[in-house]
Each structure stands twice: as C-alpha cells, then as structure tokens.
C-alpha positions as CSV (number, residue, x, y, z in Angstrom):
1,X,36.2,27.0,46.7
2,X,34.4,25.8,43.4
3,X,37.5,23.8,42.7
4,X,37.2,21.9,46.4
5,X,33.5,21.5,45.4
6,X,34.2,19.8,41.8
7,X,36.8,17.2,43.2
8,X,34.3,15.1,45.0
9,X,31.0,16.3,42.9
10,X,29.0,17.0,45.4
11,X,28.0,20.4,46.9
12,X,30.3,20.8,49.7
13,X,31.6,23.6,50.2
14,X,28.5,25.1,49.0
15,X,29.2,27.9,47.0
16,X,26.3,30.3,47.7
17,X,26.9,29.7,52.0
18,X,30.4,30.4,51.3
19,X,30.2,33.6,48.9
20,X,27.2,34.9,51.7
21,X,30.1,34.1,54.6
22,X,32.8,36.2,52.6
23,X,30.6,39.1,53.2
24,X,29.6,38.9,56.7
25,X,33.3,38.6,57.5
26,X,34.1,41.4,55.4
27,X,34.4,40.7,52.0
28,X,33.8,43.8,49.7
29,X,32.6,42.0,46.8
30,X,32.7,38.4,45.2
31,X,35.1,37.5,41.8
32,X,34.1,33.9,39.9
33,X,36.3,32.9,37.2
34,X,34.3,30.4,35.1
35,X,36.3,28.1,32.6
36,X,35.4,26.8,29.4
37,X,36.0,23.2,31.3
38,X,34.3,24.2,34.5
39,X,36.6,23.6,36.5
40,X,36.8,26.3,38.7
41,X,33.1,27.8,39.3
42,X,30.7,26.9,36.8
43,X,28.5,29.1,34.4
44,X,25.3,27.9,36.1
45,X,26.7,29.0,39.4
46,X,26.5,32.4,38.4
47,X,23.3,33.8,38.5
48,X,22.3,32.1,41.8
49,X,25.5,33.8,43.3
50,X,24.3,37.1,42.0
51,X,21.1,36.4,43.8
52,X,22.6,36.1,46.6
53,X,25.1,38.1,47.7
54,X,25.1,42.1,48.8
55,X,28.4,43.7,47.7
56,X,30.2,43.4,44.2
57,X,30.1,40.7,41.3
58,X,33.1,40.7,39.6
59,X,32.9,38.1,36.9
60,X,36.7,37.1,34.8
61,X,37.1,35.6,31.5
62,X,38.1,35.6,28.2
63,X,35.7,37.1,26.0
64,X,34.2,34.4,23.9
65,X,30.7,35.1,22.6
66,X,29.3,32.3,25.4
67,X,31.3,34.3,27.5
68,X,29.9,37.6,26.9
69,X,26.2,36.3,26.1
70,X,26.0,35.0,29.7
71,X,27.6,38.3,31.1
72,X,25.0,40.6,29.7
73,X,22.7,38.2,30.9
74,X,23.5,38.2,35.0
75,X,24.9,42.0,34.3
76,X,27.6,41.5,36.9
77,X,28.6,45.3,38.9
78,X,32.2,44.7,36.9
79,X,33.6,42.0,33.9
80,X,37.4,41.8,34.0
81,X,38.8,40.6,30.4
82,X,41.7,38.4,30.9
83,X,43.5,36.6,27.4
84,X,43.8,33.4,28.8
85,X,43.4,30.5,26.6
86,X,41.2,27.5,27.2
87,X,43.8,25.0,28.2
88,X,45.7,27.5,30.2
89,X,46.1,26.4,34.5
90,X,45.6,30.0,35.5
91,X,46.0,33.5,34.6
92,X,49.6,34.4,33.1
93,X,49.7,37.4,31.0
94,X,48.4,40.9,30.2
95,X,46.6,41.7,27.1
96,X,48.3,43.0,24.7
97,X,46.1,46.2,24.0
98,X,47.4,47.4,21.1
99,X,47.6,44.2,18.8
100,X,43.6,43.5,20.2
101,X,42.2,47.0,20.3
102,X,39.2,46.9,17.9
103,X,38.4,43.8,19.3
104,X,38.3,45.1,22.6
105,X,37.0,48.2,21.9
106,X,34.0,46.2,20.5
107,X,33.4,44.0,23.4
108,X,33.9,46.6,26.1
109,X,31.5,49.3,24.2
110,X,28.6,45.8,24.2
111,X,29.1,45.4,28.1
112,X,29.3,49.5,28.7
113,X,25.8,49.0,26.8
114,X,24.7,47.2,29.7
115,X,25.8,49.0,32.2
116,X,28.6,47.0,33.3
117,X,32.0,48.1,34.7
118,X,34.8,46.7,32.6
119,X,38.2,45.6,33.6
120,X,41.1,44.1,31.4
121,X,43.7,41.9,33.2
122,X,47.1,43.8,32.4
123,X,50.6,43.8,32.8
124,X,52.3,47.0,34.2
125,X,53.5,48.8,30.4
126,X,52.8,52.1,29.3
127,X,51.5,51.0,25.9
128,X,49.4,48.6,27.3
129,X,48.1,51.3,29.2
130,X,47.6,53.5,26.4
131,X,45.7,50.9,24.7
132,X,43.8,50.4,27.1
133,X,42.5,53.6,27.7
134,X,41.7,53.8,24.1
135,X,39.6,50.8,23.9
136,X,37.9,52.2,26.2
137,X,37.8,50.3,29.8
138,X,36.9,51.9,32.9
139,X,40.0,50.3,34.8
140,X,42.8,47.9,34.3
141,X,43.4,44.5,36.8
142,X,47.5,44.2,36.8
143,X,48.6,40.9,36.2
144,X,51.1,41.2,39.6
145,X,52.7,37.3,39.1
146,X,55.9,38.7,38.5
147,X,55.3,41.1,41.7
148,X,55.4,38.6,43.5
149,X,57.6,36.3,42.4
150,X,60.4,39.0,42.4
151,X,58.9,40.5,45.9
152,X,60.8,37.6,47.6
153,X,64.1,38.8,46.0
154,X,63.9,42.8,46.5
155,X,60.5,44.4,47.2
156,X,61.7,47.7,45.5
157,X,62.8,46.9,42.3
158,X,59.8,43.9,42.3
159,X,57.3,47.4,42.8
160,X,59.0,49.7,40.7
161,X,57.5,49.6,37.2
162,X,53.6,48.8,39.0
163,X,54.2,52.1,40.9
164,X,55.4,53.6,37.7
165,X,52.5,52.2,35.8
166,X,49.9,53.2,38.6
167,X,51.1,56.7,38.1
168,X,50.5,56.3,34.3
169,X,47.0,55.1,35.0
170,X,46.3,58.3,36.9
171,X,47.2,60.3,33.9
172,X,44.8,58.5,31.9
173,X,42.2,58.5,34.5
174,X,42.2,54.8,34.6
175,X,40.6,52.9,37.7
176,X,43.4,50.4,39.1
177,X,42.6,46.9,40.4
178,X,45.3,43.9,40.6
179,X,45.5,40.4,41.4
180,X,47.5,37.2,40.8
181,X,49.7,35.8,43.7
182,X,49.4,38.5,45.7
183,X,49.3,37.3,49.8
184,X,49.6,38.0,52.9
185,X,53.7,38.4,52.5
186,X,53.7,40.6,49.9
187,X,50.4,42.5,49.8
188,X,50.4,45.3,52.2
189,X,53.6,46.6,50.7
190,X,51.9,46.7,46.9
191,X,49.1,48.8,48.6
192,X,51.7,50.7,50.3
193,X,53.3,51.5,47.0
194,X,50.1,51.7,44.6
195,X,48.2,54.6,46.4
196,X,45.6,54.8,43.8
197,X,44.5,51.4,44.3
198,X,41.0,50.4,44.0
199,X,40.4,46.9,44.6
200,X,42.2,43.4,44.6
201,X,40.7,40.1,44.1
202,X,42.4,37.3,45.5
203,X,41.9,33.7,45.7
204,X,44.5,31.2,45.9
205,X,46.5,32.6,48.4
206,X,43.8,33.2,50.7
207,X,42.2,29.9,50.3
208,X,44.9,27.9,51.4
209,X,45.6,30.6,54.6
210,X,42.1,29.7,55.6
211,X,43.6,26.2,56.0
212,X,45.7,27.3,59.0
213,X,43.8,30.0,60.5
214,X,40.0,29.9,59.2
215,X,38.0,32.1,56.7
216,X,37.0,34.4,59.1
217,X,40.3,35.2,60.1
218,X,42.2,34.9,56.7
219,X,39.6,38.1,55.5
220,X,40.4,39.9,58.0
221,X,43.9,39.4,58.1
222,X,44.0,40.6,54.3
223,X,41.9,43.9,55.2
224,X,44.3,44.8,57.8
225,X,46.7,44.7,55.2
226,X,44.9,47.2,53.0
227,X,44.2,49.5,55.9
C-alpha cells in the first residue's frame, strides 16, 4: 500500500485508514517494512501507525543502528531481522545464524531489553536453526520463496524440508512465523503441513488479489485458508 502511496506522492491510499481497515476485516496484526530508500513505508509512518491500530506491530528490517534506534523507540509487539541489503528489490535470503551470531545475539538481547518480541527472517536449515536459538530469538520468520516457487512443480517435496524444519523448531522451542510469496494457491497447504505455525505476514500477493476481488474479501479469503 505504501508503495501505491509513494508513486504519485500524495497520500492516497492513506496508510493509517488502510492499516485501521485490515483490522476491522480481520487482520490479526499490521507488518511495515521500511527501507533505507523509503520506498515502501516510510520511517515517519511508523509511530502514527502504532497509534492507531489495535492488534500486532510487526516491524522488518535489517538491523542498522537507525534501524534499531527507531525500534526501541515505537517498541513495536515483534521486530523481525531480515539480512537484506540496501539496494536489494525484496527479501531473498535467510540469515546465516552461525557466521552473524554475536552480532545478533547483541541486537536481539538490546530489543529483548525493551520488551520486544524478536524474529529473524530464516531459511528452513537445521544450523540456521541452531543458531538461531542460540542467539537467542523468541521465533524464526521462514524465508518460504523457494516454497513457493517449487509449490507449482510438486507441493510435497516443495514442503518437505519446512515441515522438517518446523519440527526442528519445536525441539528448540522456537515460535514459527513465515512469509515471502506465499498466496492464496499455495498457502493453506503450508499451514496444512506446518502445524506449529504461529503467524504469516503477507503482502504482495494479497495486494494485488484485492485488485480482483476487494480488501475485504482478499482477508478473508486468506483466513479461511488458515482455518
């Protein structure tokens, strides 16, 4: 939506109308994914958004010391860490835990400090996993691109190492979120196959159902498929 907005700089759609629509339709919480270009949502978007809405803040990034000085500011309910670099169209890749783990250990203990659920954007790999966990995260978002890419192809050997990895993450009593192409073709077989899911947060897809059939709709087409 903050991308529509930006192409014509104005204020239509208006962000804060939109977010407060989301939830009355059914949304269960609210992810923002401001850029160092601004782009997408921008930083001074955020703490009106907060304001305004009644379920969950989830706020992605890469944590850059702007980054994580205006987190601990709006303390959002979760921060998802995602290794994306500044240039980079969207989302692509996991971190990889075990070549970044003091590093993350230091910026997840900072938001902990503030109360704030963390995240880190993930691919499905046992290591990862174990780095994970020891750096200390409250829950991991899988990176589920190559999901659905290979969903299209065969749905059971696109779900096999997620629902392998979900397992994992029960072991190490890790929360699992995911997000990253997942619609409404491929979704309700990913929560069919990831029991322990917590939450998804999608974006793109859903944005350009709502084209065809309307927000209202599109949210409620994507619950049924997590019921």
């Amino acid at each position: 939506m903050a991308l529509i907005r930006n192409a014509r700089g104005s204020n239509i759609p208006d962000l804060i109308e939109v977010a407060k629509d989301c939830e009355r339709f059914g949304a269960e919480g609210i992810t923002v994914h401001p850029r160092p270009d601004q782009r997408h949502v921008r930083y001074d978007d955020i703490e009106p958004l907060k304001n305004a809405i009644t379920t969950e803040l989830n706020i992605e990034g890469n944590p850059t010391a702007g980054f994580l000085r205006m987190v601990t500011e709006i303390q959002p309910h979760q921060c998802t860490l995602v290794p994306d670099a500044p240039d980079a169209l969207t989302s692509d890749a996991g971190w990889d835990t075990v070549l970044h783990l003091d590093f993350l250990k230091d910026v997840i203990a900072e938001l902990r400090s503030n109360n704030i659920r963390t995240s880190l954007f993930i691919d499905p790999d046992f290591r990862m996993l174990e780095g994970a966990k020891a750096a200390g995260t409250d829950r991991i978002e899988f990176y589920t691109g190559p999901y659905a890419h290979d969903f299209l192809k065969d749905p059971n050997q696109a779900i096999d190492r997620f629902s392998t990895a979900a397992e994992h993450c029960r072991t190490l009593h890790l929360g699992v979120n995911a997000g990253h192409d997942l619609n409404l073709d491929n979704l309700r077989f990913f929560h069919l196959q990831i029991p322990n899911l917590l939450e998804v947060s999608i974006g793109h897809a859903l944005i350009s159902d709502a084209l065809y059939y309307g927000l209202q709709n599109v949210i409620q087409m994507y619950k049924h498929c997590l019921r």
